[in-house]
C-alpha positions in Angstrom: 0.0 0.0 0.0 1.2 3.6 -0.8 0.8 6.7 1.3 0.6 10.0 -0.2 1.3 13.1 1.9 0.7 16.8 1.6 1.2 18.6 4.6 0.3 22.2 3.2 -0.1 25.7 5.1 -4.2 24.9 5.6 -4.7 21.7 5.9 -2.7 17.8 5.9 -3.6 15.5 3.0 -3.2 11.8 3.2 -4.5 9.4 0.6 -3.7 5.7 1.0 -4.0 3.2 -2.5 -3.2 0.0 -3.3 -2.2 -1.1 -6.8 -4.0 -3.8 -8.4 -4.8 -5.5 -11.8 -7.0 -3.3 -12.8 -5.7 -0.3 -11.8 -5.3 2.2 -8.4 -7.9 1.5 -5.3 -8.6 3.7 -3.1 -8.4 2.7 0.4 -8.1 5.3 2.6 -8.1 9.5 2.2 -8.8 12.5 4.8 -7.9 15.9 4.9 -7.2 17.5 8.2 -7.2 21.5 8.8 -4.6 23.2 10.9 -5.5 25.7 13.3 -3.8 29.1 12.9 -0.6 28.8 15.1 1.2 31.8 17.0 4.6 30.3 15.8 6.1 28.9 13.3 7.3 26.3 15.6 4.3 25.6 17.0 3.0 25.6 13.4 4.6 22.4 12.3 4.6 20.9 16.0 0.7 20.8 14.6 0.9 19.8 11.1 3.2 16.6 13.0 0.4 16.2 15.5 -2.2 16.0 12.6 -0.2 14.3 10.5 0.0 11.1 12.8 -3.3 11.4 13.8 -4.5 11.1 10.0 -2.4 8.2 9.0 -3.5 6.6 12.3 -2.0 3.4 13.7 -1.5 1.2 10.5 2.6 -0.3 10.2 4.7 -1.0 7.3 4.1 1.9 5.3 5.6 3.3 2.4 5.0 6.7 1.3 5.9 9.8 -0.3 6.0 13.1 0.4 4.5 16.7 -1.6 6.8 19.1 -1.9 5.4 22.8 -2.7 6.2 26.4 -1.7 8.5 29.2 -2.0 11.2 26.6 -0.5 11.3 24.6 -4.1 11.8 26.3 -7.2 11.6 24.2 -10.7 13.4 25.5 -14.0 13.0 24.3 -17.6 16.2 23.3 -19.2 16.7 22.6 -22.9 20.0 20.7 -23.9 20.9 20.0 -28.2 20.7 16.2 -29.1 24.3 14.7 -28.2 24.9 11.0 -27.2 23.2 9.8 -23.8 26.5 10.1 -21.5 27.3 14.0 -22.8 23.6 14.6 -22.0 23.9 12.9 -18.5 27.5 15.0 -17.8 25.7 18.2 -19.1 22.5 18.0 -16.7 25.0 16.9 -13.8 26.7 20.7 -14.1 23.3 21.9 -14.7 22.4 20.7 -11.1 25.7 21.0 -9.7 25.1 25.0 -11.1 22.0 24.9 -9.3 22.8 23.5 -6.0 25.6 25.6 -5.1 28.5 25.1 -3.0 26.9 25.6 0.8 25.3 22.7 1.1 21.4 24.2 2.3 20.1 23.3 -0.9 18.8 19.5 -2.8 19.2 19.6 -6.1 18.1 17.2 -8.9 16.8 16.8 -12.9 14.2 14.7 -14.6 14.2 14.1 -18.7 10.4 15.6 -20.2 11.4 14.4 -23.8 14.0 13.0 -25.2 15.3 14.3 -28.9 13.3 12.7 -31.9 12.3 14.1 -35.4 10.1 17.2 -34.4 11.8 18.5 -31.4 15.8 17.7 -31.6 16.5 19.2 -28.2 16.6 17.2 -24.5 13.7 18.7 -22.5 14.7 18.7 -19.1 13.8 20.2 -15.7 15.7 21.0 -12.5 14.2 21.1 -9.3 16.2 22.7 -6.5 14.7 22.9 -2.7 16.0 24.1 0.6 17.6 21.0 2.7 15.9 22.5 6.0 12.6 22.4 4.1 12.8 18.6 2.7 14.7 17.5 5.8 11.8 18.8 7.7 9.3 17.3 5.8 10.9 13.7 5.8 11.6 13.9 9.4 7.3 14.7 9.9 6.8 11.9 8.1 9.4 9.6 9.4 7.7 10.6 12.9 4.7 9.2 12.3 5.4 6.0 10.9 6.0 6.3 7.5 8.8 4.5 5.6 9.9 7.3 2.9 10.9 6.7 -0.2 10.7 10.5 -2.3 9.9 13.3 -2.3 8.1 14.9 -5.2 7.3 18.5 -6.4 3.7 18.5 -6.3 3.8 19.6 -9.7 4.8 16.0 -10.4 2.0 14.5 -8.9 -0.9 16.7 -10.1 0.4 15.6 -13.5 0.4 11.6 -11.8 -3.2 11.7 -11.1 -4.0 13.4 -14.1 -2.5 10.8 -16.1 -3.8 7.6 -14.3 -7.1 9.1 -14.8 -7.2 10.8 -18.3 -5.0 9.1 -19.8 -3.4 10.8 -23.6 -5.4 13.8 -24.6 -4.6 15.4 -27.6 -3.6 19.1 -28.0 -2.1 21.3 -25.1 -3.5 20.5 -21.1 -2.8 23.6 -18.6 -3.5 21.7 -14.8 -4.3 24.2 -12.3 -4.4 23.1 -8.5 -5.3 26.1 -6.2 -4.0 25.6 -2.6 -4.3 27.9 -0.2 -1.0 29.9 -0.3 0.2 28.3 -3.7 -0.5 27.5 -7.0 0.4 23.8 -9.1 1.2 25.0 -12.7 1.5 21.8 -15.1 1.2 22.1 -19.0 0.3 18.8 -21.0 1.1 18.5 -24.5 0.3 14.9 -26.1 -0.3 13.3 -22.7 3.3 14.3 -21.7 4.6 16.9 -19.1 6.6 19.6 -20.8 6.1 22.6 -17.9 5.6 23.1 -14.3 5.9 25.6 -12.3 4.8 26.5 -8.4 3.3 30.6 -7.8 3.3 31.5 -4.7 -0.2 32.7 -4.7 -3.2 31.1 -4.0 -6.8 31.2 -2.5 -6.1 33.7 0.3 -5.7 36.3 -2.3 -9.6 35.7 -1.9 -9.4 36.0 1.2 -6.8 39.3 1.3 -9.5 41.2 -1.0 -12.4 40.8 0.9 -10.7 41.2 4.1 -9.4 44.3 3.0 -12.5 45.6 1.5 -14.9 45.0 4.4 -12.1 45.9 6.7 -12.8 42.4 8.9 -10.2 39.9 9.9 -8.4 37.1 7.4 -10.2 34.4 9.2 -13.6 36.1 8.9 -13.4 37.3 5.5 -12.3 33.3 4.3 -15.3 32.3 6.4 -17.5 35.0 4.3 -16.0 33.8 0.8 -16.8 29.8 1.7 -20.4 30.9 2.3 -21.5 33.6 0.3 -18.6 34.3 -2.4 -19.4 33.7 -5.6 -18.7 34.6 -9.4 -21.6 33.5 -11.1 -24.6 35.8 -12.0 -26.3 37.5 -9.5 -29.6 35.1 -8.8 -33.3 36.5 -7.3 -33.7 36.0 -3.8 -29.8 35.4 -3.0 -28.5 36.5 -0.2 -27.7 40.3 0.0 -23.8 39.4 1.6 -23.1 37.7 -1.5 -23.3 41.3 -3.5 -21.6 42.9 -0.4 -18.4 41.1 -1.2 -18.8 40.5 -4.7 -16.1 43.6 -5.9 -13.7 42.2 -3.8 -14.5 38.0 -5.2 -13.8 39.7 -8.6 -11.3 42.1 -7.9 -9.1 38.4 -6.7 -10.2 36.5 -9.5 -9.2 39.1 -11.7 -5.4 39.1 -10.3 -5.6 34.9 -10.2 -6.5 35.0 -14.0 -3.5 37.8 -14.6 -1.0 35.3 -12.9 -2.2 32.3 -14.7 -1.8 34.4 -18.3 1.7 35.6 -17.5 2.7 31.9 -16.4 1.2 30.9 -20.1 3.7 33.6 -21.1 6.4 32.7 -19.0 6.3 29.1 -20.6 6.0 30.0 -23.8 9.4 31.9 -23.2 10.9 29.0 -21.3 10.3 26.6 -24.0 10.7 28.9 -27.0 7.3 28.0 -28.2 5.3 31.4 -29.1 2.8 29.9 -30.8 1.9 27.4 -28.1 -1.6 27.0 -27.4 -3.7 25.9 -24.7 -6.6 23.5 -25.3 -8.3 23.2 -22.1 -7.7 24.0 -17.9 -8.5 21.4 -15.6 -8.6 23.0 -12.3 -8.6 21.4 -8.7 -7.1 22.5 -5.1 -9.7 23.5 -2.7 -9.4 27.1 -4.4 -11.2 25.9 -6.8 -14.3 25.3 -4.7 -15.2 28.9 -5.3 -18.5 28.7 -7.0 -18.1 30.3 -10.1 -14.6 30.2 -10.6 -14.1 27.8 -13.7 -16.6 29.9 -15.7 -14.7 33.0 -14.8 -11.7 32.0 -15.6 -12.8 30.3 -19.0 -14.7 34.0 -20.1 -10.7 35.7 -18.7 -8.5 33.2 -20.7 -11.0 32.3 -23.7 -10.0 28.3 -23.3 -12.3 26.0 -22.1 -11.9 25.1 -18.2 -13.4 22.1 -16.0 -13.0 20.4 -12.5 -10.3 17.9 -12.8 -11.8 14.5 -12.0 -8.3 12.9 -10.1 -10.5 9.8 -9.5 -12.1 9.5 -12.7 -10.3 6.1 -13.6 -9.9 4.8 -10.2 -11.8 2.7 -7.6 -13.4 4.4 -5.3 -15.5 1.6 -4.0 -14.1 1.0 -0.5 -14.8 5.1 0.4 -18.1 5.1 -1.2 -19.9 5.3 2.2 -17.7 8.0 3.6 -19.5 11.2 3.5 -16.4 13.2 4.2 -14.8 11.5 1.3 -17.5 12.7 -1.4 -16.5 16.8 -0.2 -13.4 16.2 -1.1 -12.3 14.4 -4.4 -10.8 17.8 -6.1 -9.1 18.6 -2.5 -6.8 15.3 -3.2 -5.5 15.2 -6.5 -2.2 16.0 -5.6 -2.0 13.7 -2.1 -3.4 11.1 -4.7 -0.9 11.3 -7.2 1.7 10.8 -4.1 0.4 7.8 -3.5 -0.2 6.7 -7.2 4.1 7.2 -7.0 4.8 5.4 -4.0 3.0 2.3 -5.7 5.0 2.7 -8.5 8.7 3.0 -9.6 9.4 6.8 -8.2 12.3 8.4 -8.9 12.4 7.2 -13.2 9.2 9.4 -14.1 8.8 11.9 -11.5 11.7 14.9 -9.9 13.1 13.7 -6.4 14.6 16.7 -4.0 16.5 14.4 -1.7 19.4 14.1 0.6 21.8 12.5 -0.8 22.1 9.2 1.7 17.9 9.1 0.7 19.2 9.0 -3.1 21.4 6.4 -2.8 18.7 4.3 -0.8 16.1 4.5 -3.3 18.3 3.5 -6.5 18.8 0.2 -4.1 15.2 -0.1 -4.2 15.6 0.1 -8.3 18.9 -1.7 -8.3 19.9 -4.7 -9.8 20.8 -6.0 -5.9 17.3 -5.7 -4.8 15.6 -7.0 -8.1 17.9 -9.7 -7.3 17.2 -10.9 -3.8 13.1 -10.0 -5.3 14.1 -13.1 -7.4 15.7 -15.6 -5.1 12.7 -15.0 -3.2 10.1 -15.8 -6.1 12.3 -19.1 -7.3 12.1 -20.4 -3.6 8.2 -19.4 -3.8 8.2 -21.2 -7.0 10.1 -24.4 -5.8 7.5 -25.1 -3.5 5.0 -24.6 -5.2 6.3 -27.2 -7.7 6.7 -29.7 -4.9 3.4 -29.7 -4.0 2.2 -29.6 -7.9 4.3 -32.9 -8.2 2.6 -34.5 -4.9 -0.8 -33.6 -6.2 0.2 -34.5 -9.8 -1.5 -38.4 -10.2 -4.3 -37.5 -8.3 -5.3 -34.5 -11.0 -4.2 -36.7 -13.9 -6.9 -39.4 -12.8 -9.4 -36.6 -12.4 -8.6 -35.2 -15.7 -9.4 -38.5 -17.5 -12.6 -39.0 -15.9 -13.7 -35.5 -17.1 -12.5 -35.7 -20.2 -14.7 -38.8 -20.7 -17.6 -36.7 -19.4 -17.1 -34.5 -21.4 -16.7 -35.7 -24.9 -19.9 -34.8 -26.0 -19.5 -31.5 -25.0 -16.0 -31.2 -27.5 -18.4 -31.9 -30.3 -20.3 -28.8 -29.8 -17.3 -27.0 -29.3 -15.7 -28.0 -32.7 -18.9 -27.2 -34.4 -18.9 -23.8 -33.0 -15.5 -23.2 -33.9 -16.1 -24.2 -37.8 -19.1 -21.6 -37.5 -17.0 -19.2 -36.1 -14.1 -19.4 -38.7 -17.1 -18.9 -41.2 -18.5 -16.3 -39.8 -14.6 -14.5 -40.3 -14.5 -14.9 -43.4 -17.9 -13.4 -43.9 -17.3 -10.3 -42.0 -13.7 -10.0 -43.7 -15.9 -9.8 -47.1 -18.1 -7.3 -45.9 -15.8 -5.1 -44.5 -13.8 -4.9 -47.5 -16.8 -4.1 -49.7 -18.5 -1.6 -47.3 -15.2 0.0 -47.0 -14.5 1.0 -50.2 -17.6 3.1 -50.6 -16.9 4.8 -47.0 -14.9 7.4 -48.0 -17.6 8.8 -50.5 -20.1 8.6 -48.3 -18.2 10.1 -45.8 -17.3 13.1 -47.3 -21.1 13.4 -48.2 -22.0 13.4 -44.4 -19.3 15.8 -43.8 -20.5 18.3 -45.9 -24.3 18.0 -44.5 -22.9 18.4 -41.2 -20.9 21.6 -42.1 -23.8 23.0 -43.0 -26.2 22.5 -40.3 -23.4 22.7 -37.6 -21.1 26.1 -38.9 -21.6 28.5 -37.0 -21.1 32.4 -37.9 -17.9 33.2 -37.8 -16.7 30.4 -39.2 -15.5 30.1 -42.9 -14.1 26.7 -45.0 -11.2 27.4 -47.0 -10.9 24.2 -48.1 -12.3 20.8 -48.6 -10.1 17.4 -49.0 -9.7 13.8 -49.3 -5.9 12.9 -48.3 -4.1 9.8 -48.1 -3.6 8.9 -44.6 -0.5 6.8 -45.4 1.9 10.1 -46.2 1.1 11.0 -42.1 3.2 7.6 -41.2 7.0 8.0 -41.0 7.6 4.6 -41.3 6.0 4.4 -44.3 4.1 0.7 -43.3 0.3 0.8 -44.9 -2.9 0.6 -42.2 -4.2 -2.6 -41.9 -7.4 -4.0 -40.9 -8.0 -7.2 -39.4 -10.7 -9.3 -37.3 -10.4 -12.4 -34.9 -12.2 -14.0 -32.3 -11.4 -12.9 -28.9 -11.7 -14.6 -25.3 -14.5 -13.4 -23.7 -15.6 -10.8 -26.1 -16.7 -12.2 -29.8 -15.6 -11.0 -33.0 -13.6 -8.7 -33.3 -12.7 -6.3 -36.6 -11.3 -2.8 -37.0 -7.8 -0.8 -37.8 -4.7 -2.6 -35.9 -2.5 0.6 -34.3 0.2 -1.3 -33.8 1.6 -5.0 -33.6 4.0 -5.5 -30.8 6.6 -8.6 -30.1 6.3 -10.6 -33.5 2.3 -10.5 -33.6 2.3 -11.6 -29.4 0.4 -8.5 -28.7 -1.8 -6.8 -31.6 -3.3 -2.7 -30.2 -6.8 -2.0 -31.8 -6.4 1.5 -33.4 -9.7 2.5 -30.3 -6.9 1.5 -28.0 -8.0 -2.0 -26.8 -5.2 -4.7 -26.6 -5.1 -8.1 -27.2 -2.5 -10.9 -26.7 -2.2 -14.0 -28.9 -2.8 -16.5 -25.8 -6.8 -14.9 -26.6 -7.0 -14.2 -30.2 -8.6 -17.2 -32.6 -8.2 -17.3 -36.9 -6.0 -14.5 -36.9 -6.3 -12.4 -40.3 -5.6 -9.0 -41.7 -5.7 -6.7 -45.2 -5.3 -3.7 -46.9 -7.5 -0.6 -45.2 -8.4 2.3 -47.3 -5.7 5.2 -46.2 -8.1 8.3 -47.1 -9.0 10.9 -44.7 -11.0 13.8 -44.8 -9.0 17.1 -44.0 -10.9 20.8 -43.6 -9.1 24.0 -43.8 -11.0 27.2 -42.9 -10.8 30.5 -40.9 -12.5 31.4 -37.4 -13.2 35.1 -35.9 -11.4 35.0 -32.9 -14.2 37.2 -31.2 -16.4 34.5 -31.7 -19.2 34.0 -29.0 -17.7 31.1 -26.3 -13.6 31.4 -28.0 -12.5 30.4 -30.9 -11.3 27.0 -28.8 -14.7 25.9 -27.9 -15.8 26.8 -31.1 -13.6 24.3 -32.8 -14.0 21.7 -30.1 -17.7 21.8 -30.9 -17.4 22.0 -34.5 -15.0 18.7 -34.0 -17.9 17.1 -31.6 -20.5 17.4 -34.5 -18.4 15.7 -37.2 -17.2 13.0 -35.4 -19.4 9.9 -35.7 -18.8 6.8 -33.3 -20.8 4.3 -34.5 -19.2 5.0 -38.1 -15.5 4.9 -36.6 -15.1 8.6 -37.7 -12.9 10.7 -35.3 -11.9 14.2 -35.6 -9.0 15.8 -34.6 -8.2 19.8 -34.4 -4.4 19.4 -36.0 -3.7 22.6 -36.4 -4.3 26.8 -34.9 -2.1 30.2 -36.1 -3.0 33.4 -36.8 -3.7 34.6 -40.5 -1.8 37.4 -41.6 -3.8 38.5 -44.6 -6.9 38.9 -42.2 -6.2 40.6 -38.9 -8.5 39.3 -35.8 -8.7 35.4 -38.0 -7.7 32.2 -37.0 -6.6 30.1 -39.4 -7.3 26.4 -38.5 -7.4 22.3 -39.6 -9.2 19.9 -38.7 -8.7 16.2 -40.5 -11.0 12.9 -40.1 -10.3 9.8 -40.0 -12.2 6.7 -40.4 -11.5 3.8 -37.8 
């Protein structure tokens, strides 16, 4: 089981999974708040006191811890394409640079991308924290019973729960978690982290406005925000304190939005990208409890902006009855993502800021010596096991004859099914390859109709297209489509993505896997390579943003139960039409 911890200047997180088959389960998550202390000291004498008193009494576990504030500061590096041990000797300096020669501060990097045909530069990024911070953070922990293994930027895990519950989205992700002093800055592009960034400003700028503007104290004016603040619309019959601190809601929001646009800018500098654009916000910290926030801030930064969901793809099952729980799922993404890292290999995917006697430990735990004894253990497991397999071997041998003459019949009716299931292949192979050659036609047809209920005003096409899918792959290897009979599921027929480990593993193109051990009469052919591809023009004033625009253009053409799926490919500015967008959108039939 895996602990995650974030002990911030509000409140202690703690969020307990366990990793199974099917995915993360939840088994355990509350969220303490800390009492405003005179002292600093006495300050995290109570963040200890509630730390232990939220993991409870439970032994034997592993954990790691947030790491957030003014105490860590993260930096974007960019190296040129070299071999891997120049790389490695250039990102050692880098930290080396960065940690200084005093000794108060843990440095450390993480690889974002590696070099490949689009970008040919190492995308890197440094993370450099105080020692007294991390050293009093492990030692919290340590306290209270919990075996640690890393400590992570909570940058890192934001982006971890993200992507154990979203999975690979296309276009550019900005994740926004709103604590109460600071702010988790991750942008997403392709499903992979290319940015982060902490801001050390958060939801009591809520709180400073309206204390300030009603002249009452910080603790009052938070407990006026929680229950009447609000940015939505003013409603009939609401209550008259929600209009008395309204000015001061706004003036706040107004400064969080300005931060959030000049850390778009700041990336955009930091990765030398000025054309980068985001696609959508996902928001989440218990700043973004404000009602009315996400619609503010997607009417501010014209892109589309949601509550992030961290639990979307995991089990929740075991907390369903805990009414707490239910308050607080976008509270715990980061805690969550902790924990998602402690059940997995930390330290290869995420940015550690650790001593260095904690470094050296935790390569051990991803050292050939550990995988090592790990297997000395299982081959002892597994020579027993075989013992007993052997005892109990002529017993099962003389039950297995028995029921094999039971069940002869029954192996009739199972060949029989199998020769109508080999026919029934070949029939759906045949149909497929007729229906799909009038597709594309047909397609285009729909395409059209749809344009022209669905275009809104402001919208202009340029250009209409059939394309060869084909010239998109590098590789130049045609798209195939195939069908089989699967364990468990039927026939099966669509476009293969992808065939892994000499055909052992064949990846639909809708993402589902399937391994040989469960696949039956095997056979593929030739798929149609056209695609549909619009070019056109957007008014950038258009009602909603040009973003949600497009994304709802995209939702109209797209057709599921034809295996059409649209994709926005392309957004820049035109230069022979001030105030236009120019844009692409391509389809493309499963």
């Amino acid at each position: 089981m895996g602990y995650g911890i974030d002990v911030g200047a509000s409140a202690v997180k703690v969020v307990a999974v366990r990793r199974t088959l099917r995915g993360f389960k939840v088994v355990g998550a509350t969220r303490k708040r800390l009492a405003k202390a005179p002292t600093p000291e006495d300050a995290k004498k109570t963040a200890g006191k509630m730390l232990a008193e939220a993991l409870g009494r439970a032994s034997g576990r592993v954990g790691v811890v947030g790491l957030s504030g003014r105490d860590i500061n993260l930096r974007v590096v960019q190296q040129p394409a070299t071999t891997a041990v120049n790389y490695r000797q250039m990102m050692f300096y880098e930290v080396d640079q960065a940690r200084g020669t005093e000794g108060q501060l843990y440095a450390d990097y993480v690889t974002l991308r590696e070099p490949d045909a689009y970008t040919p530069q190492y995308l890197a990024m440094v993370g450099i924290g105080k020692s007294s911070y991390v050293d009093e953070r492990l030692a919290m922990a340590a306290s209270a019973g919990v075996d640690v293994r890393d400590a992570v930027p909570n940058c890192f895990a934001l982006y971890t729960a993200y992507r154990n519950s979203y999975g690979r989205e296309g276009g550019t992700v900005l994740l926004l978690d709103v604590g109460a002093d600071t702010m988790e800055m991750v942008l997403v592009y392709g499903g992979r982290m290319i940015f982060a960034r902490n801001v050390s400003q958060g939801a009591r700028t809520f709180d400073a406005s309206v204390a300030g503007m009603a002249g009452v104290t910080p603790e009052e004016a938070e407990a006026r925000k929680i229950q009447y603040g609000t940015l939505g619309p003013a409603a009939d019959g609401a209550d008259p304190r929600e209009e008395d601190i309204r000015p001061a809601i706004r003036t706040a929001a107004s400064q969080l939005s300005g931060i959030i646009n000049s850390s778009i800018q700041f990336a955009k500098t930091q990765l030398a990208d000025k054309d980068l654009v985001i696609d959508k916000i996902y928001i989440s910290g218990g700043g973004a409890r404000l009602k009315g926030l996400p619609e503010y801030l997607q009417s501010s930064l014209k892109v589309p902006v949601e509550a992030l969901d961290p639990f979307k793809n995991v089990d929740t099952s075991f907390m369903a009855d805990v009414e707490e729980f239910k308050q607080l799922p976008t509270d715990l993404a980061c805690p969550l993502g902790l924990a998602q890292l402690a059940e997995t290999t930390t330290g290869r995917t995420s940015l550690s800021i650790l001593p260095e006697p904690m470094k050296k430990r935790r390569k051990f735990y991803q050292g050939p010596v550990f995988v090592a004894v790990g297997g000395v253990v299982v081959a002892a497991a597994m020579l027993i096991v075989t013992v007993i397999a052997y005892v109990r071997k002529s017993s099962q041998e003389k039950a297995r004859d028995e029921f094999t003459a039971k069940t002869a019949d029954l192996n009739n009716r199972i060949a029989k099914m199998t020769e109508l299931e080999k026919a029934q292949r070949e029939a759906a192979g045949r149909a497929d390859q007729l229906l799909s050659r009038q597709r594309n036609g047909r397609a285009m047809m729909d395409v059209i109709q749809k344009l022209r209920r669905a275009l809104p005003e402001g919208v202009n096409v340029r250009k209409l297209e059939l394309f060869d899918l084909a010239k998109e792959r590098r590789d130049g290897v045609p798209r195939l489509r195939g069908l089989f009979h699967a364990a468990g599921v039927g026939l099966v027929i669509g476009e293969i993505a992808k065939v892994e480990q000499n055909g052992a593993t064949i990846i639909m193109r809708s993402g589902e896997k399937y391994e040989k051990a469960a696949r039956e009469g095997y056979e593929e052919w030739d798929a149609p390579t056209m695609g549909i591809g619009i070019d056109g023009e957007i008014d950038e004033n258009i009602s909603g943003g040009p973003g949600a625009a497009l994304q709802q253009i995209k939702k109209q053409l797209e057709d599921a139960s034809r295996g059409m799926t649209a994709e926005i490919e392309e957004q820049r500015q035109l230069a022979d039409k001030p105030g236009w967008r120019m844009f692409r959108i391509v389809i493309r039939f499963e």
